[in-house]
N, C-alpha and C positions, 0 to 999 in steps of 0.2 A: 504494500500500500504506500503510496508515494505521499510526503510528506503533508503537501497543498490539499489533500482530502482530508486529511484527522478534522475532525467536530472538534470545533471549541466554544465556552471551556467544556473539559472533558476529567473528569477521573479515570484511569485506564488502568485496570489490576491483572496481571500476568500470569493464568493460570501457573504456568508453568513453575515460576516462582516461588506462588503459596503452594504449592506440593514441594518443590525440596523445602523451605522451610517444614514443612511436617513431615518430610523422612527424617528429619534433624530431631525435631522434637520424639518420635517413635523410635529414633534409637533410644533416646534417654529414657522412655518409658523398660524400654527391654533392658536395660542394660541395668535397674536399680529397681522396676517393678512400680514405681510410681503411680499417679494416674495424672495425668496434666487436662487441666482445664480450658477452655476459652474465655479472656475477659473481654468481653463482650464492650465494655469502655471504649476497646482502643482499637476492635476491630466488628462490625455486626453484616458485614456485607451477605445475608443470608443466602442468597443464592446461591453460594460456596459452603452453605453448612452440609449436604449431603458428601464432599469431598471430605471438611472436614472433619466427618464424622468418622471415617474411614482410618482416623488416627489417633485423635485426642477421645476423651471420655467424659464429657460433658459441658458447658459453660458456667460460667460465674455472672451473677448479673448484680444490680446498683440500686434496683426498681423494680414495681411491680408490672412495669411494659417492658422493661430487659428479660424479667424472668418469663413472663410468657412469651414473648419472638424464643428463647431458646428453650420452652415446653413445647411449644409449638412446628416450629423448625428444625430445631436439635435434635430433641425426645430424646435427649440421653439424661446422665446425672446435671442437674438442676440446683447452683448453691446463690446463696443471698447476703449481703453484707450491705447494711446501711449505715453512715452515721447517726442516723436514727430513725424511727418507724413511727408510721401513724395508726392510730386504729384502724382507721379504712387499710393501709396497705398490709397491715398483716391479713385481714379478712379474704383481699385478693391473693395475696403471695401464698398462701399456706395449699390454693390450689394447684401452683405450679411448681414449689418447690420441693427439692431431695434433703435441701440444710437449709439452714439457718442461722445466719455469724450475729453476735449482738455486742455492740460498742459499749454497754454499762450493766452493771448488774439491775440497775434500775427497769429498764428498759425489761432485760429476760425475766424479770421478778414480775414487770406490769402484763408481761403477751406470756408467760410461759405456759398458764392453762388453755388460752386459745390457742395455741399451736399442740398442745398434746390433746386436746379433741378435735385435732382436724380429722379428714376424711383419710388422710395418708400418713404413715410412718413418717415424719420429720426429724432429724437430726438438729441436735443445738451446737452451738459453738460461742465461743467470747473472742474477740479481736484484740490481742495486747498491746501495748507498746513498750518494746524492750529498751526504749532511751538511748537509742545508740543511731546517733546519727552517721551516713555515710556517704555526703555531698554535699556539695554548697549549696544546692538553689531550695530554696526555705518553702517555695512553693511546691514542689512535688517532693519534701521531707517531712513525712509522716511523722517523722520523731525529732523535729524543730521544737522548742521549746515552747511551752503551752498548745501544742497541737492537740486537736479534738479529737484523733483519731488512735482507738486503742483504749485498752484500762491499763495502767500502770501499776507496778505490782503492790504497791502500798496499798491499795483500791482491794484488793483479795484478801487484805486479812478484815478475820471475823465473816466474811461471806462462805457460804456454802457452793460448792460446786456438784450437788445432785440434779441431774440430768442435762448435768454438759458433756457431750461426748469428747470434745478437741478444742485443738485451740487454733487460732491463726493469727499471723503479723504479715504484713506488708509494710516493707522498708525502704524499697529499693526503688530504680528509676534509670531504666537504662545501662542498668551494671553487670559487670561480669562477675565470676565466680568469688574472686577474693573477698568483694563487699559481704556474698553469703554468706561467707567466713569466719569473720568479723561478729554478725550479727546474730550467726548460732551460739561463739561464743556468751556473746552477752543473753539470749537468750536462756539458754541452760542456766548462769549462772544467777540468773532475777528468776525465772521459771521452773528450776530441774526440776524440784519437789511437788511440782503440779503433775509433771508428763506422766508417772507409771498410773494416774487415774486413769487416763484417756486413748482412745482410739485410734486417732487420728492426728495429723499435722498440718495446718497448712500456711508451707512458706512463701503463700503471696505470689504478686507480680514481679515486673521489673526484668526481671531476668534476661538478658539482651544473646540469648542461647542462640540464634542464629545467625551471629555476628560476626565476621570471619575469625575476629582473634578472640573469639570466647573462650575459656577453658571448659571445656566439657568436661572433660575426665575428672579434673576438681567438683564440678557440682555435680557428678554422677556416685567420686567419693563420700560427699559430705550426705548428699543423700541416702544411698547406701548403709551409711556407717549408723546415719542418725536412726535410719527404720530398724537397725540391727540391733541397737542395744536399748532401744527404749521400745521395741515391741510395737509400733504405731504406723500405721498407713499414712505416707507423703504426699500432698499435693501440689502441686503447680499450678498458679493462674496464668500464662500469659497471655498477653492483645499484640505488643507491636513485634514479639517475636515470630510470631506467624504470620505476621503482611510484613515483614521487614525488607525493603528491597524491593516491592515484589509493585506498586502501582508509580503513576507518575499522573500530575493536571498538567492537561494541555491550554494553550494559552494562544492567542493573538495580539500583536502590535497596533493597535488602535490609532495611535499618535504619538508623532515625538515632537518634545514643548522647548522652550528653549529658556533659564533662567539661572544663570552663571556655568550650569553644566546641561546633558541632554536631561532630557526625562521622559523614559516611554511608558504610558497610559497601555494600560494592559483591560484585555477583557473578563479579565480573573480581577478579586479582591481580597487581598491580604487578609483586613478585619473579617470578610465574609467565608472566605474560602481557605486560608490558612492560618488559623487566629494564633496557632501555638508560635508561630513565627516571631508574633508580638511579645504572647504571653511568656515562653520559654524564657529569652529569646531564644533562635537560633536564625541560622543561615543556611537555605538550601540551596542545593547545587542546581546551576540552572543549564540545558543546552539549545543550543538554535536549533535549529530544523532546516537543511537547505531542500535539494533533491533527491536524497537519501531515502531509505524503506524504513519507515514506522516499525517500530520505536526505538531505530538503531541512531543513537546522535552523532550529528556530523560535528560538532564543536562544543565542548562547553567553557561557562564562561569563567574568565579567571577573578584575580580580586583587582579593586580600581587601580589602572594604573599596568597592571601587569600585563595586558593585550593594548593593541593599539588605540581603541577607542573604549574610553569609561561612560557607561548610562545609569542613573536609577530608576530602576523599575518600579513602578507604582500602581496600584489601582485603580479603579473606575468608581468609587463610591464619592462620596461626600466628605467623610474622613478624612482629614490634611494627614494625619498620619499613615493612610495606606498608603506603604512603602514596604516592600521589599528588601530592598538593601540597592546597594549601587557594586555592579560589576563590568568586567571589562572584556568586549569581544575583537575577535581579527577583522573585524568591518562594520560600520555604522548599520545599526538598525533603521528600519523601515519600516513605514505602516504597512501591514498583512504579513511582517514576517512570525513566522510559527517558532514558540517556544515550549520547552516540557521544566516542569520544577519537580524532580525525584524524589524519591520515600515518601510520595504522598498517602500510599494507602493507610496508614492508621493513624487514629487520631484525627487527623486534618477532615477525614469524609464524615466521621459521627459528631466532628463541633461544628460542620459549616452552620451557618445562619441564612435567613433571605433577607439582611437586611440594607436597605434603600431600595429593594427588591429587586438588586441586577439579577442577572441571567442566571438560575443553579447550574451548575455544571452538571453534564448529564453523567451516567455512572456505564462503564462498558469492562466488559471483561474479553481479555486477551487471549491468544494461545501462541506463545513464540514457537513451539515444535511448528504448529502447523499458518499461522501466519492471520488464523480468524479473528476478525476483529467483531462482539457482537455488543451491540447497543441496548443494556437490560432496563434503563430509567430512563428516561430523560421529563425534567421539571416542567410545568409551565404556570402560568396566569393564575389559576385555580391553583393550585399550590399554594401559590404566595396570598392568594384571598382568604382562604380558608385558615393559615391557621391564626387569624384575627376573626373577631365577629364585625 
């Protein structure tokens, strides 16, 4: 497919891709006996949940609309984690879910008879926080000082732990194995005396296992060793390790402005269509599109300065801030030429917004083996009507 045909904007996710990420994660399942989760957070492009069904064992949801797309979609094991629950959503949750994580004793003390007379076997669980931070950015550090998320182990004495099967923490943020390291340490050593209660474990997201320089063998060790001697079934949540790599938005050149440097107006928007760009920050790698076959890039661009011509890419909203970043290609842009911004599949498609109500980017999935490109969404008018009254 020649580059001048790609739909923009576009999400475009690479079958091919999300399958070897999940032979990656299905070794670690075999190799330690695990069961690894889908967090549904970071990735829900359900279309793909029969593939990935075929490897992982079940999802993780946020809500009581997470938990049903993966009762419904998924139909495998079904777990739940809020930072906190309303009457109405346990009343809904308890039809779709296998678990059930609770951020306070409070909380399992107010819902724990309506969840033992639901219609279905449910499992309990508490969310801890081992206090052990293991990154800078305060906003996806769960164990940041006064973070809401987790009981800390002071919070357990004097409480009762009858009919909590397990425990779970999420710590992590895109880290490889060492950080889990670190954090089982401190686990054990606030928690050991809780584990030989309980069943199960679960070490959360984060885990960046399909990464090239991930350690596996370390986290298939720590795994391993920890179901070994405390007797307990391990879980893994991941979202972006299984779309890692695996999508790209497609983009057009709209206008280039001109005010001390270029600035091209893009058909995509940063606030709308990549918000983590903002929020993180970060910085994605961007390539042109010339003549070349989708989605193979003929150039990408360097940092300003470092190719001949520097641009900031921006968006099309109303935002002075949708911005991008400013990078540097081997030839002046132009209006209509086609760009892709990589690792888009996760994260980035479950936060877009429709707000100022530009164009949703329509959502397509790939197959690089064989070169199909098929178009499973695309947004319109109604969309953006409806979810206002």
């Amino acid at each position: 497919m020649k580059a001048g045909t790609i739909e923009t904007p576009m999400f475009v996710v690479d079958v091919q891709r999300i399958r070897r990420n999940l032979e990656r994660l299905a070794e670690v399942k075999c190799r330690t006996g695990c069961r690894i989760l889908l967090a549904q957070k970071g990735f829900a492009l359900w279309r793909l949940y029969p593939l990935i069904r075929e490897h992982l064992d079940g999802v993780c949801a946020s809500s009581p609309n997470e938990a049903r797309l993966g009762r419904e979609e998924f139909d495998r094991e079904v777990h739940v984690f809020a930072a906190a629950y309303s009457e109405a959503d346990v009343h809904e949750l308890v039809q779709w879910v296998d678990e059930m994580d609770f951020n306070s004793f409070a909380q399992w003390k107010q819902f724990r008879a309506l969840v033992e007379s639901a219609p279905r076997p449910i499992r309990c669980g508490l969310r801890i926080n081992p206090e052990c931070s293991t990154q800078d950015h305060a906003i996806y550090d769960p164990c940041a000082p006064h973070s809401r998320l987790g009981i800390c182990r002071a919070a357990f004495e004097g409480e009762s732990l009858d009919g909590i099967s397990g425990l779970h923490f999420h710590t992590l943020c895109e880290q490889n194995a060492d950080a889990l390291q670190r954090t089982l340490a401190e686990v054990e050593e606030r928690f050991g005396d809780l584990i030989p209660g309980m069943s199960w474990f679960n070490f959360g997201g984060g885990h960046h296992i399909t990464r090239a320089d991930y350690d596996v063998d370390l986290l298939c060790e720590l795994v391993s060793d920890f179901q070994q001697r405390h007797g307990v079934q391990v879980y893994l949540e991941p979202g972006e390790a299984v779309a890692l790599n695996a999508g790209v938005l497609t983009a057009t050149v709209l206008d280039v402005v001109r005010n001390e440097m270029d600035i091209a107006i893009l058909d995509v928007s940063c606030t709308a269509h990549m918000p983590d760009v903002l929020e993180m920050p970060y910085r994605p790698n961007v390539c042109r599109l010339k003549d070349n076959f989708f989605p193979m890039p003929s150039a990408r661009a360097g940092e300003p300065g470092e190719q001949a011509h520097t641009v900031r890419l921006a968006g099309l909203s109303c935002l002075a801030g949708d911005v991008v970043g400013d990078y540097s290609f081997d030839a002046p842009l132009n209006a209509g030429d086609r760009l892709l911004f990589e690792d888009m599949a996760h994260y980035s498609m479950v936060k877009t917004t429709m707000f100022n109500g530009v164009q949703h980017p329509a959502i397509a999935l790939y197959d690089s083996g064989t070169g199909k490109l098929e178009v499973v969404r695309r947004f319109t008018y109604e969309d953006f009507k409806h979810r206002l009254a």
